[in-house]
N, C-alpha and C positions, 0 to 999 in steps of 0.2 A: 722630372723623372729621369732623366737625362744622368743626374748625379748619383741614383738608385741604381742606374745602369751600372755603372761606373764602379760603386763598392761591389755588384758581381759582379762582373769582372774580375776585378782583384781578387776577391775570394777563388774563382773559377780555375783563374789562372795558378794560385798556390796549391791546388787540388791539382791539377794537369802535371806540375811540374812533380810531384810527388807517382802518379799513375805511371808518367814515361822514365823517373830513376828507379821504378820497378822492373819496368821492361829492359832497363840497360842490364840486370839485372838475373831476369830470366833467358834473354840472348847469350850473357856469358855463361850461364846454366847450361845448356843444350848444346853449345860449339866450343869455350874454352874451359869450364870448370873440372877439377878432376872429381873425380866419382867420392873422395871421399871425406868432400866440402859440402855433401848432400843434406845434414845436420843443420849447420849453421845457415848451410843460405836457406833452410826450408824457414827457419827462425828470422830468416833478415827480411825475405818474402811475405811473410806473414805480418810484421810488423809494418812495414811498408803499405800492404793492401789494407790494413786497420787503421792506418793513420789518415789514407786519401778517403777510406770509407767516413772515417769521424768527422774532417773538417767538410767533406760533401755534404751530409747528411745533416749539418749546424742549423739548430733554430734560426739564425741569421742568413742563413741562405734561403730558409723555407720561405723566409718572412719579406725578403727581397722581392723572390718572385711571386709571392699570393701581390704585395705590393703594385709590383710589375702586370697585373693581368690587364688591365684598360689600358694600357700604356701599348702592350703588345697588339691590343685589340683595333688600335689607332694605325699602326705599321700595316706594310703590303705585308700577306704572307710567306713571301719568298725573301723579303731582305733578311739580313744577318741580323740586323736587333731583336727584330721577332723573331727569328730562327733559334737566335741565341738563349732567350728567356724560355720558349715552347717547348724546345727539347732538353732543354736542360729541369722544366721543371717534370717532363716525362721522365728522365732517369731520377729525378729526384728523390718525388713520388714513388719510385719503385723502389729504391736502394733504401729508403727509410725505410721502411718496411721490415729490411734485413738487420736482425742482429748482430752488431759490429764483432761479436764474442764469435758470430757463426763465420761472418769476411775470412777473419786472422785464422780460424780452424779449416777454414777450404786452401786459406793459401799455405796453413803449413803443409799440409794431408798433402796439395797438387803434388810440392815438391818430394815428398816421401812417396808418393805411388807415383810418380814418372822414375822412377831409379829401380821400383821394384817391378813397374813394367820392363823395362831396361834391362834388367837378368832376365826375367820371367820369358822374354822373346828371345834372349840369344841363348837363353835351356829351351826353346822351346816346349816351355811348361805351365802352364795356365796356373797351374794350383800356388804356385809362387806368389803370382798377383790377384789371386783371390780375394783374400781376407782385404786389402787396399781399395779392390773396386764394391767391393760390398759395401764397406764403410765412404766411399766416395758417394756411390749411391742415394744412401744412407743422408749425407749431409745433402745431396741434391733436394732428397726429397723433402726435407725441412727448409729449405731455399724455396721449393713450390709452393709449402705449402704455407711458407709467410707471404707469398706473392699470390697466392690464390685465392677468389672468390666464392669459388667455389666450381666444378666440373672436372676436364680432364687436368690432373695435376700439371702435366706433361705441358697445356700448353702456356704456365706459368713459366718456364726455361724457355719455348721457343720465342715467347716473345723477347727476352732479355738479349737476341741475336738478328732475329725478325721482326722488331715492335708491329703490332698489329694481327701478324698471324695467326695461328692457332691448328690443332692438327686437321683438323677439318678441313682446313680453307687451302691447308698443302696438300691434304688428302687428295682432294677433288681435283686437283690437277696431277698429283701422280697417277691418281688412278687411268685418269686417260691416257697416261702416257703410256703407261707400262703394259698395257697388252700389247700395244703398238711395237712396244722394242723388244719384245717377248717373239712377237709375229717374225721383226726382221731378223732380229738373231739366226733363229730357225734356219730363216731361206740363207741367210749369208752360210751358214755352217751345211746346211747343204750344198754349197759351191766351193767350200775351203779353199781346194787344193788353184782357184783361179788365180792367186793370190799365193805370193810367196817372200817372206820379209828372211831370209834367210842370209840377204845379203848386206842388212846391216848386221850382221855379227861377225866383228873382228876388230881385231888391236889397234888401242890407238894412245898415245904416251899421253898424261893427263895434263901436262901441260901447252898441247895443244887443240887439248878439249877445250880448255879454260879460256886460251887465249882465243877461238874461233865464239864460244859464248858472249864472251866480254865484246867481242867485234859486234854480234848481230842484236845483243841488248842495247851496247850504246848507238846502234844504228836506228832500233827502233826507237832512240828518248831517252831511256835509264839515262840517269846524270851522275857519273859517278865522283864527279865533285861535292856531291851529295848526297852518296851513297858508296856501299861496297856491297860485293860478290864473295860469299866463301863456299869452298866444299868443305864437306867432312860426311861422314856414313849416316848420321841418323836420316831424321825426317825431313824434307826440306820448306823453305818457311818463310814469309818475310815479316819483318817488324821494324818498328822504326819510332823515332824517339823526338823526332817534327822533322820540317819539310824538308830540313836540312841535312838531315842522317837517317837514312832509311836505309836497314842493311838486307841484303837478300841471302838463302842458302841453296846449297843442293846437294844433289848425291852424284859421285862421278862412278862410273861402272867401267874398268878398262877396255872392256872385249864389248861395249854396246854404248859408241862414241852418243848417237842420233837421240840415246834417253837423257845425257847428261844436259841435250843441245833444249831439248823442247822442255826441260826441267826449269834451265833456266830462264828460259822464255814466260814460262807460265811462272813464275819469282818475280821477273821483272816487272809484267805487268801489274801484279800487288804493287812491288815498288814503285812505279812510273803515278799510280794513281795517287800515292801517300805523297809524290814532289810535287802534284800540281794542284793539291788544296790551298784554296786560296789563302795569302796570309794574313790577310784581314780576319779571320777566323783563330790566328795560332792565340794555345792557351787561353780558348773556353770550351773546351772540353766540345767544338764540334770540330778541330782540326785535322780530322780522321776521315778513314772513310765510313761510309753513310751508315753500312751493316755488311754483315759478311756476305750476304749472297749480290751484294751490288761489288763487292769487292772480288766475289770469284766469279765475276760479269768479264769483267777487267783481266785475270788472268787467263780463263778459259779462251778470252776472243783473241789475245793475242797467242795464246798456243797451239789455237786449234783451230779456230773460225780464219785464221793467217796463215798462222807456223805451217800448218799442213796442208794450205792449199793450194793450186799450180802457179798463180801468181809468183807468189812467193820463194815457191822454189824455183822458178822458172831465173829468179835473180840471184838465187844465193846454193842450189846446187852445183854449180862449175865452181864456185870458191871452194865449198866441202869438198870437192873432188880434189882441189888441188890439194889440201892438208892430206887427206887422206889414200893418197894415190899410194898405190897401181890398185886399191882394193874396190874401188866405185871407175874404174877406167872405164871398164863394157857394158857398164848400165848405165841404160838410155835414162833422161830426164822419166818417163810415164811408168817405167819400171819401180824408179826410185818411190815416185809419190804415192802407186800404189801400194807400197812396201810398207812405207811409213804411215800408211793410213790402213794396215789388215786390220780387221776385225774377226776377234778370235775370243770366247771367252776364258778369263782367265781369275785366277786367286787371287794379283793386288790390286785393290783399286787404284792407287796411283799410277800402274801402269796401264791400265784397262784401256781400250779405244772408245772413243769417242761413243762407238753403239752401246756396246756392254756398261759403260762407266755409268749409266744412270741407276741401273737393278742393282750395284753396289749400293747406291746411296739409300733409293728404295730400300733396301733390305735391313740398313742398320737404324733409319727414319721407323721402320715395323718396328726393330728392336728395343729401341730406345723407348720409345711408345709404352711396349709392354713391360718393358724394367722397370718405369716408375712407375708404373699403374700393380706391378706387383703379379702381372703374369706368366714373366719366364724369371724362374730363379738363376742367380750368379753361378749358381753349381752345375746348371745346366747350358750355362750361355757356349760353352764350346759347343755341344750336342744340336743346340737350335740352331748355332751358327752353319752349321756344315750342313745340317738339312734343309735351310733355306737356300744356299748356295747350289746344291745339288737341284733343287724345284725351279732357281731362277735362273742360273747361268749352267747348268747341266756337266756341275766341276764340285768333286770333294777336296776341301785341304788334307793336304797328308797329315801335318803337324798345326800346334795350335802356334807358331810364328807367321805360319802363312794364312793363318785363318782367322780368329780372334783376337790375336794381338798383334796383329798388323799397323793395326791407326794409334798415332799417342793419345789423339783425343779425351778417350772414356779416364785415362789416366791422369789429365790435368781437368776433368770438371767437366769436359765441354757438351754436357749433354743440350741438344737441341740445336749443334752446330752444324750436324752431317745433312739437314734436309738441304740449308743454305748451298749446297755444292751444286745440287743438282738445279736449284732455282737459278742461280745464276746463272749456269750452265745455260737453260732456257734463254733469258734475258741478254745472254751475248749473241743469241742468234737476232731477238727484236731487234738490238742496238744495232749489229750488222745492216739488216735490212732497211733502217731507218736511212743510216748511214750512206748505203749505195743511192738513197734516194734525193739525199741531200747535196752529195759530190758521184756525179754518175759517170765519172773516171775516173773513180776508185781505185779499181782493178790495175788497171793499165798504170799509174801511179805505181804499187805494189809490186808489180810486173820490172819497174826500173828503177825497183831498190830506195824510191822515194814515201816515208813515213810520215814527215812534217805535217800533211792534213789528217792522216788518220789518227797521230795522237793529238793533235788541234782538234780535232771535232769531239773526242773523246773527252779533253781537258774543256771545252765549255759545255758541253752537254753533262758531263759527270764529276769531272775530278777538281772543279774549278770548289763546287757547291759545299764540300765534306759530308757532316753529318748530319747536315742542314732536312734533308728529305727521305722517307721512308721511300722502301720499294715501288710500294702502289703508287705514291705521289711522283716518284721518278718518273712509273713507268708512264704516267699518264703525259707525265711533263715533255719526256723526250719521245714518245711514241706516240703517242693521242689514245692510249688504249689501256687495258688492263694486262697484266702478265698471263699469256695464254703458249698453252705446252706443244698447240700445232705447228707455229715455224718452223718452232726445232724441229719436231718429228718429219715436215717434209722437206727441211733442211738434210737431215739425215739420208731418209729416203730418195731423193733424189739422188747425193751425195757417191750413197753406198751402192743404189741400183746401179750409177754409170761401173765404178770401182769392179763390181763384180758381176756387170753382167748379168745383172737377173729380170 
């Protein structure tokens, strides 16, 4: 069996290498290509995702792993041989399914309606990227419904991001949360004014945003022997092409130094994760990380469950001060942190606080829902977007750049990716807790600028494993429990009551 293994493998790894010359691909798409290479690459993309879909999908690889079942059945669950055959025959199994003819027609469409979201957000004009997301749609819903058994279409996409989920099983945990953060908003927005971030707004040259970034990622782990840091205006992102080149993005804002700072922060930690998969794993397709909402575990806890808590700044706000003097001279450390930490609702979600950030994801998780299920039309989706926004966070977009087409996502495919935000979100609160309980000077570590254990517990609890383990199987592995939405919320709670006072 051993030699069974052996030919996937090869096969696995020819698949891999074809998946990540795509991604080199779509990286120079989004940071260095000009606008009017949008054609060809949408043609080179397409070709690229049809050729990895074709040789994945090979009678010979089916044939491998139906081979492979007692072989696997022999293996501990958690080793990489079995990990190897298990999950590769779950994507397998799914990805036959798809239409090779439908692959190459989502990855031309991604790259032609990312370009016409692209105007469509800097006109501030929905109607632009209309006809693109309707047809995106459109292919989505013929991806459900060759992955479908039948029920909600919907939860045919989420699995392909969440194997195992389904809107149900995410419902039932949003639902609890969200009155909860419905409740706290309320009181926090009735205390506003205790709370004033006014004083991170001011100038600051972008090259020593860049260079104070680059200090506090490679302090926390980023390896940038192994990676690199770019700005530029879009989206910010990371992706990476193996263990060895993981590149991260962001956005630099002149006059609001503090968003570029925890931008990168929350970049790095995607990246930090993608260098510490183990390379016993590279090229068979589990050298990644697990699923996106274990991977927005990852960046959430080092931007927010860290970046913004007093430890943290207790080490690394007198260095910010010094870049940025005379403008932070007279604010005391407790001022800063509550600054950095207001809670306010607002239009983007990537900048939303930590309280409000969940009823973003909530909201477009609803929408998503109802788009392919066929009950909010594309014609309407500005209209429904503003009126949920209005009912959840008690904020209308003025324009549709601040409102509906704010996220690239809808425009490259990624229907059934935005639940993942808020899951992870969750899950960086368990993995925290876990954490304090397994190194219980933690704190005080963090407090003197020392990371070593915290990305150490992180890299063998998570980052070691890749795509070896779903969610549930994680959460149970490194917490003993199932994914439950209460930590967070009296993470929050507590959090926000000290913050403001209530």
């Amino acid at each position: 069996m051993q030699d069974k293994l052996d030919q996937l493998k090869s096969h696995l790894a020819r698949v891999r290498d074809l998946e990540l010359v795509n991604s080199v691909l779509e990286w120079d798409m989004e940071v260095l290509m000009p606008e009017g290479a949008a054609k060809s690459r949408a043609d080179q993309t397409a070709t690229m995702e049809a050729l990895a879909h074709q040789y994945f999908v090979d009678e010979e690889i089916g044939s491998l792993l139906d081979e492979l079942r007692d072989f696997e059945s022999s293996l501990p669950f958690d080793s990489n041989e079995a990990s190897i055959i298990r999950v590769n025959r779950r994507d397998y199994e799914q990805q036959v399914r798809i239409p090779t003819h439908l692959v190459e027609e989502l990855a031309r469409h991604r790259s032609l309606s990312y370009h016409s979201w692209m105007k469509a957000r800097q006109q501030k004009d929905f109607s632009i990227f209309e006809a693109d997301l309707a047809r995106m749609i459109d292919l989505q819903k013929q991806v459900a419904a060759a992955l479908s058994d039948g029920g909600n279409p919907y939860d045919a996409l989420l699995d392909i991001f969440e194997p195992g989920m389904t809107y149900e099983k995410i419902d039932t945990v949003f639902s609890g949360l969200k009155p909860n953060l419905i409740k706290l908003v309320e009181a926090i927005t009735a205390n506003k004014d205790r709370v004033d971030d006014s004083i991170l707004r001011f100038p600051l040259s972008l090259d020593k945003q860049e260079a104070f970034a680059r200090e506090v990622t490679a302090k926390f782990g980023f390896d940038y022997t192994k990676g690199r840091l770019d700005f530029f205006n879009g989206h910010p992102f990371e992706t990476h092409f193996y263990q060895g080149d993981v590149r991260i993005t962001t956005r630099i804002e002149e006059d609001y130094p503090a968003g570029a700072l925890m931008s990168s922060i929350h970049e790095a930690g995607h990246g930090m994760y993608e260098q510490g998969v183990s390379l016993d794993l590279y090229r068979t397709r589990l050298d990644n990380g697990a699923s996106s909402s274990i991977h927005e575990s990852q960046s959430r806890f080092f931007e927010n469950v860290i970046g913004r808590s007093r430890p943290f700044l207790k080490y690394w706000y007198p260095k910010f001060q010094q870049i940025t003097t005379p403008n932070l001279d007279n604010v005391d450390l407790d001022t800063f942190y509550r600054a950095i930490n207001k809670s306010e609702p607002s239009l983007i979600r990537v900048d939303a606080d930590e309280v409000t950030y969940g009823l973003h994801v909530i909201l477009r998780f609803e929408l998503e829902n109802d788009l392919i299920n066929g009950r909010v039309k594309v014609s309407d989706l500005p209209k429904e977007w503003n009126s949920r926004m209005k009912q959840y966070l008690g904020v209308t977009p003025p324009d549709d750049s601040k409102g509906v087409l704010q996220d690239v996502h809808w425009s490259a495919g990624l229907f059934g990716y935005f639940p993942d935000y808020l899951l992870g979100t969750i899950f960086s609160v368990q993995l925290w807790e876990q954490m304090k309980k397994d190194i219980p000077d933690v704190e005080a570590q963090i407090e003197r600028g020392e990371f070593d254990q915290v990305l150490g517990w992180q890299r063998k609890n998570v980052h070691v494993h890749g795509k070896k383990f779903t969610l549930p199987e994680l959460s149970e592995r490194v917490t003993g429990g199932p994914l439950r939405w209460e930590p967070y919320m009296n993470y929050l709670q507590a959090k926000y009551s000290e913050i403001y006072r209530l």
